[in-house]
MIDOSE-1310 file (N, C-alpha, C; in nm, 2 decimals, decimal comma, always signed):
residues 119
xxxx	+11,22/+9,67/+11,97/+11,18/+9,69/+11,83/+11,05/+9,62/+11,81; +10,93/+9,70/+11,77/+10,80/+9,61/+11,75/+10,79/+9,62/+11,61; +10,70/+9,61/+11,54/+10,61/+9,59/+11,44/+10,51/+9,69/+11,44; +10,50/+9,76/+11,29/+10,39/+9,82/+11,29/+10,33/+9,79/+11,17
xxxx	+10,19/+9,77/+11,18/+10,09/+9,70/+11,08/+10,04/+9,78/+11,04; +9,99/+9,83/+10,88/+9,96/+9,95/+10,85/+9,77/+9,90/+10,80; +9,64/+9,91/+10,83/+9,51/+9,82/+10,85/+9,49/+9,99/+10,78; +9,45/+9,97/+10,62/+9,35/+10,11/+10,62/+9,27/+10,10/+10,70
xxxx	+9,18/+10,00/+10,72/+9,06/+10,07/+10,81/+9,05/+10,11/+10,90; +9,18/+10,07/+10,99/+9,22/+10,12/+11,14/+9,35/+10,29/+11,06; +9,36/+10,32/+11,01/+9,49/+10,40/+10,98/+9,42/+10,54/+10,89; +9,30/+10,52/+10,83/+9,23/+10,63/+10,76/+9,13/+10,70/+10,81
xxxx	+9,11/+10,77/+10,80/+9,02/+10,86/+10,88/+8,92/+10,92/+10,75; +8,82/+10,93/+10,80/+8,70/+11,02/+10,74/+8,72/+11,13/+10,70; +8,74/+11,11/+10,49/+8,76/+11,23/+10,44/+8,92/+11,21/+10,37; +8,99/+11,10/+10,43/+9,12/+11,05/+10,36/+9,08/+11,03/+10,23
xxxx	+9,16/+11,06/+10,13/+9,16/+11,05/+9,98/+9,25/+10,87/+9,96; +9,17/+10,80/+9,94/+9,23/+10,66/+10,01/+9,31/+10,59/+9,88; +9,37/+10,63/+9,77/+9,50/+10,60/+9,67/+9,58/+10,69/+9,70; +9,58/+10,79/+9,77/+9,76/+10,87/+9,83/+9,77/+10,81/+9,93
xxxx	+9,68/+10,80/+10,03/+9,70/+10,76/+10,16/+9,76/+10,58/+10,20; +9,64/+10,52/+10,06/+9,73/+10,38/+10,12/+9,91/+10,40/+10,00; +9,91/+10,42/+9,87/+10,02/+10,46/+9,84/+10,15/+10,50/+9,87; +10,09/+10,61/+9,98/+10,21/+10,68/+10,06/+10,27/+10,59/+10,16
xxxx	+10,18/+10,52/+10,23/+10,23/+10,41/+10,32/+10,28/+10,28/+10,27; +10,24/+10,26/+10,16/+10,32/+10,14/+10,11/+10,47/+10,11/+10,11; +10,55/+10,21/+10,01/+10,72/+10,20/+10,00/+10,79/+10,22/+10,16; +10,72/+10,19/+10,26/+10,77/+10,25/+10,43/+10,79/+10,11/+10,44
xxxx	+10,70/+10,03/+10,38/+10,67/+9,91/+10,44/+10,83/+9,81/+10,40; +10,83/+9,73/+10,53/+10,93/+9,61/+10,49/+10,85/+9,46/+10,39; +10,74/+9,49/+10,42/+10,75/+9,37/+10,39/+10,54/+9,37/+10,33; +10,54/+9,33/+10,25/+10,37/+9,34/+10,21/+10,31/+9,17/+10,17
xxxx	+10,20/+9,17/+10,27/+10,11/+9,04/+10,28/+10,03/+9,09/+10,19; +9,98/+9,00/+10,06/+9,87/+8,98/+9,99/+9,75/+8,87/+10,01; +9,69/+8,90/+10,11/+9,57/+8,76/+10,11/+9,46/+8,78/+9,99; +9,46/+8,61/+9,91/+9,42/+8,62/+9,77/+9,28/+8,59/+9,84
xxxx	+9,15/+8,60/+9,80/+9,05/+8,51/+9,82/+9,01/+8,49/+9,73; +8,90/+8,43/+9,75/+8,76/+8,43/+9,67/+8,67/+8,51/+9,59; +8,67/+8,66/+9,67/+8,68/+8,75/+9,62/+8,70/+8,83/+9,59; +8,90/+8,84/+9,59/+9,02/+8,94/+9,60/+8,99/+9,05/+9,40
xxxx	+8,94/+8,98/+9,35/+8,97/+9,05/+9,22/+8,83/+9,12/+9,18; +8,75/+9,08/+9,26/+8,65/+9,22/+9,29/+8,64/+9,32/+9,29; +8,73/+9,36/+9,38/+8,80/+9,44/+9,43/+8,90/+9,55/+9,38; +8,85/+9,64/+9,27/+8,96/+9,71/+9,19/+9,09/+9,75/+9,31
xxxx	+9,03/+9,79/+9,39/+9,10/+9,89/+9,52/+9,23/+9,75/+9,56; +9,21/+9,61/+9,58/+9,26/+9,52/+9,60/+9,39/+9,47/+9,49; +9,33/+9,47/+9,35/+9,41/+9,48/+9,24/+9,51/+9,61/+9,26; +9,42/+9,72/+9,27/+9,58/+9,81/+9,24/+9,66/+9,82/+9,34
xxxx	+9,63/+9,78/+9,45/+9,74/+9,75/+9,57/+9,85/+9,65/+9,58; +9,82/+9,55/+9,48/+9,87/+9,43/+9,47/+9,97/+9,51/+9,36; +9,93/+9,57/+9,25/+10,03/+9,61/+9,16/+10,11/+9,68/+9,19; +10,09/+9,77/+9,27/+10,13/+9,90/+9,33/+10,25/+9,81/+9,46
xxxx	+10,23/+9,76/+9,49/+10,33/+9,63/+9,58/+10,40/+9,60/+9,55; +10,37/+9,58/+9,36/+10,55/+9,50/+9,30/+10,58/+9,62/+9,28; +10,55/+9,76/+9,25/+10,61/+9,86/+9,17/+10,74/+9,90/+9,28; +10,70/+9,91/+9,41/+10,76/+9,88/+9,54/+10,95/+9,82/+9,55
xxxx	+10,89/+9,76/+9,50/+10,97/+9,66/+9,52/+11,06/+9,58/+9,63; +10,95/+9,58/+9,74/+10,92/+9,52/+9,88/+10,91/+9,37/+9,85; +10,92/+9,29/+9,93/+10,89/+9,15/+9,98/+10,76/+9,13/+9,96; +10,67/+9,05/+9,89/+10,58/+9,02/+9,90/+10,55/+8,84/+9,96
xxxx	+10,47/+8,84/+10,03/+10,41/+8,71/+10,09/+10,28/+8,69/+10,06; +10,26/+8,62/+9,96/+10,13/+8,58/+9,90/+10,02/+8,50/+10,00; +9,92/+8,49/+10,06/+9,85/+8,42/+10,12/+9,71/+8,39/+10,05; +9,69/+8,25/+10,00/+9,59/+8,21/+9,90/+9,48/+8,14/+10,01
xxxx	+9,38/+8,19/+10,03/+9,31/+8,20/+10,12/+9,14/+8,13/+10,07; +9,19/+7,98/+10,04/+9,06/+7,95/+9,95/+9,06/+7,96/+9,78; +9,16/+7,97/+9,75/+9,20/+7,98/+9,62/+9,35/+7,91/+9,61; +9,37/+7,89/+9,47/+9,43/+7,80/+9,42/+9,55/+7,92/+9,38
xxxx	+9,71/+7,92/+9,36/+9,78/+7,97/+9,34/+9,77/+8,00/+9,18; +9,76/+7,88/+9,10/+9,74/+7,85/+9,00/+9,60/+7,89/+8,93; +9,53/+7,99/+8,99/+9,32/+8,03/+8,99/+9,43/+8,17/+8,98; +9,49/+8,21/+9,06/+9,53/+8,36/+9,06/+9,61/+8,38/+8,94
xxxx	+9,71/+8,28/+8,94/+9,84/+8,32/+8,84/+9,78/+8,32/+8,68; +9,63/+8,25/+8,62/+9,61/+8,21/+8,54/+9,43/+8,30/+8,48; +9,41/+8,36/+8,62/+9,30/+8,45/+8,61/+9,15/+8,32/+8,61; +9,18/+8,20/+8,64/+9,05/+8,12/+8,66/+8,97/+8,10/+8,74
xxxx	+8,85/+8,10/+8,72/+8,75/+8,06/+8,78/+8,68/+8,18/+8,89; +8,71/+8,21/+8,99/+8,64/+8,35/+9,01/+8,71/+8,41/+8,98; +8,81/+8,46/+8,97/+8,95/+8,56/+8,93/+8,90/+8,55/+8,77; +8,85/+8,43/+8,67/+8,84/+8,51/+8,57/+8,69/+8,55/+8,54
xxxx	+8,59/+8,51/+8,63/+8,47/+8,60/+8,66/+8,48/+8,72/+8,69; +8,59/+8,77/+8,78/+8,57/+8,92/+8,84/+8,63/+9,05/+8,69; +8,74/+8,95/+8,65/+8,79/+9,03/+8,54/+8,67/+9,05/+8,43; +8,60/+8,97/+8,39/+8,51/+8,95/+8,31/+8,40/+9,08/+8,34
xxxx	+8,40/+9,06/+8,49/+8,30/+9,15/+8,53/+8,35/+9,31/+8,52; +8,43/+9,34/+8,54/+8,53/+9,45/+8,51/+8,56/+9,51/+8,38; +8,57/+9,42/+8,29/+8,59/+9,43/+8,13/+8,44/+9,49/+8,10; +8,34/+9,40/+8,11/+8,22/+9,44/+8,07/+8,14/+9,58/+8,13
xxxx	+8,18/+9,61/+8,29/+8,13/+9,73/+8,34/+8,21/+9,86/+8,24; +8,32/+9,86/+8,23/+8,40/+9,95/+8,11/+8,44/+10,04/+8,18; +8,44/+10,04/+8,35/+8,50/+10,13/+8,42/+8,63/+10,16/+8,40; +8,74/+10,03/+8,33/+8,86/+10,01/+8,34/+8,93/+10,04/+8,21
xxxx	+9,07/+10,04/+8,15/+9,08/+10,02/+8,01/+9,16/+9,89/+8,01; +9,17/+9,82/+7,90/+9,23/+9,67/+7,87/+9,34/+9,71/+7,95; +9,44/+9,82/+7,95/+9,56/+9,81/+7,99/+9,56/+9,82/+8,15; +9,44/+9,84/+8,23/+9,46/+9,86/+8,35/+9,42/+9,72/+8,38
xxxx	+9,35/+9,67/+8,34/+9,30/+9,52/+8,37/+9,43/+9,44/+8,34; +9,52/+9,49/+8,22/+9,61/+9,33/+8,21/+9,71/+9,40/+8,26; +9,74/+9,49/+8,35/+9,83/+9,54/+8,46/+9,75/+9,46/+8,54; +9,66/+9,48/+8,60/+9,62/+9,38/+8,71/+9,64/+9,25/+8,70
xxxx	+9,57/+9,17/+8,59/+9,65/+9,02/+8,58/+9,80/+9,00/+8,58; +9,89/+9,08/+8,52/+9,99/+9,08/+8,55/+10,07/+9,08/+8,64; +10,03/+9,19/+8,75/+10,05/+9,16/+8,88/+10,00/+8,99/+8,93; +9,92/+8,96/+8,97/+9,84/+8,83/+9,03/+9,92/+8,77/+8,97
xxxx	+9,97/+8,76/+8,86/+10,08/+8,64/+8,80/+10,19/+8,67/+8,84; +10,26/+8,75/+8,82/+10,35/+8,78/+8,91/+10,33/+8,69/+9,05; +10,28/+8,78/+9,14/+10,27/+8,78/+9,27/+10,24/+8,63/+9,32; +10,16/+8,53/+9,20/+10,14/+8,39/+9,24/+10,26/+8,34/+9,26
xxxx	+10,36/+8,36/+9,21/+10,46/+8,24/+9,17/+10,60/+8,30/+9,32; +10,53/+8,41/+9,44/+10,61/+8,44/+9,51/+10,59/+8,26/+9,61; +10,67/+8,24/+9,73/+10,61/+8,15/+9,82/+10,53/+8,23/+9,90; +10,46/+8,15/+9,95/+10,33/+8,21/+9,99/+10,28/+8,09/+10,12
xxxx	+10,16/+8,12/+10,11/+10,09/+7,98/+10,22/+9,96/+7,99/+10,14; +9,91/+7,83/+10,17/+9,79/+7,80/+10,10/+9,70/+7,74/+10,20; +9,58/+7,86/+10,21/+9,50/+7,81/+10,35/+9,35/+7,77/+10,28; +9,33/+7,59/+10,31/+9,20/+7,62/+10,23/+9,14/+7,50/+10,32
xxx	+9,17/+7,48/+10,45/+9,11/+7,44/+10,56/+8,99/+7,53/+10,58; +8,87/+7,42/+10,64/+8,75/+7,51/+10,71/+8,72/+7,61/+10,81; +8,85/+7,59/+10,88/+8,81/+7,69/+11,07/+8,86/+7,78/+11,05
């Protein structure tokens, strides 16, 4: 019995419609890692994966990767720059944004690992 790791970048191909495709592969999964960073809320594609994870309702393993659990769960400091930045571009509506915070709060308070060593 191995493990199969589902890497869109390794798993999509040129011309994939890439919200069915990572979607479809999600609910297969046993088990879904969220690595938070620095930049994770940048990242609309990153948010709705994260939401789309609890909708799941799979195991999630949070990995805070240079960020504070309590920065995610609470939307501060770059998490609440990227929202800021998202609000203001007007690509999103309030409700898809505080679906996204909602997730990240959620998803903080799973156990997780907190990696904020240099190497």
């Amino acid at each position: 019995m191995g493990m199969r790791v589902f890497l869109d970048s390794k798993e999509l191909e040129l011309g994939d419609f890439l919200p069915k495709e990572i979607e479809s592969a999600m609910p297969s999964a046993k088990l879904h890692i969220a690595i938070f960073s620095e930049n994770y809320a940048q990242s609309a594609w990153c948010l709705a994966e994260v939401s789309f994870m609890l909708k799941t309702g799979t195991q999630i393993v949070p990995v805070f990767y240079h960020v504070q659990p309590e920065d995610v769960r609470h939307a501060k400091g770059v998490f609440a720059e990227a929202f800021s930045r998202h609000e203001k571009m007007g690509r999103y509506n309030k409700e898809k944004i505080q679906e996204w915070k909602t997730a990240l709060h959620s998803v903080s308070y799973y156990m997780g690992h907190i990696i904020n060593n240099k190497e």
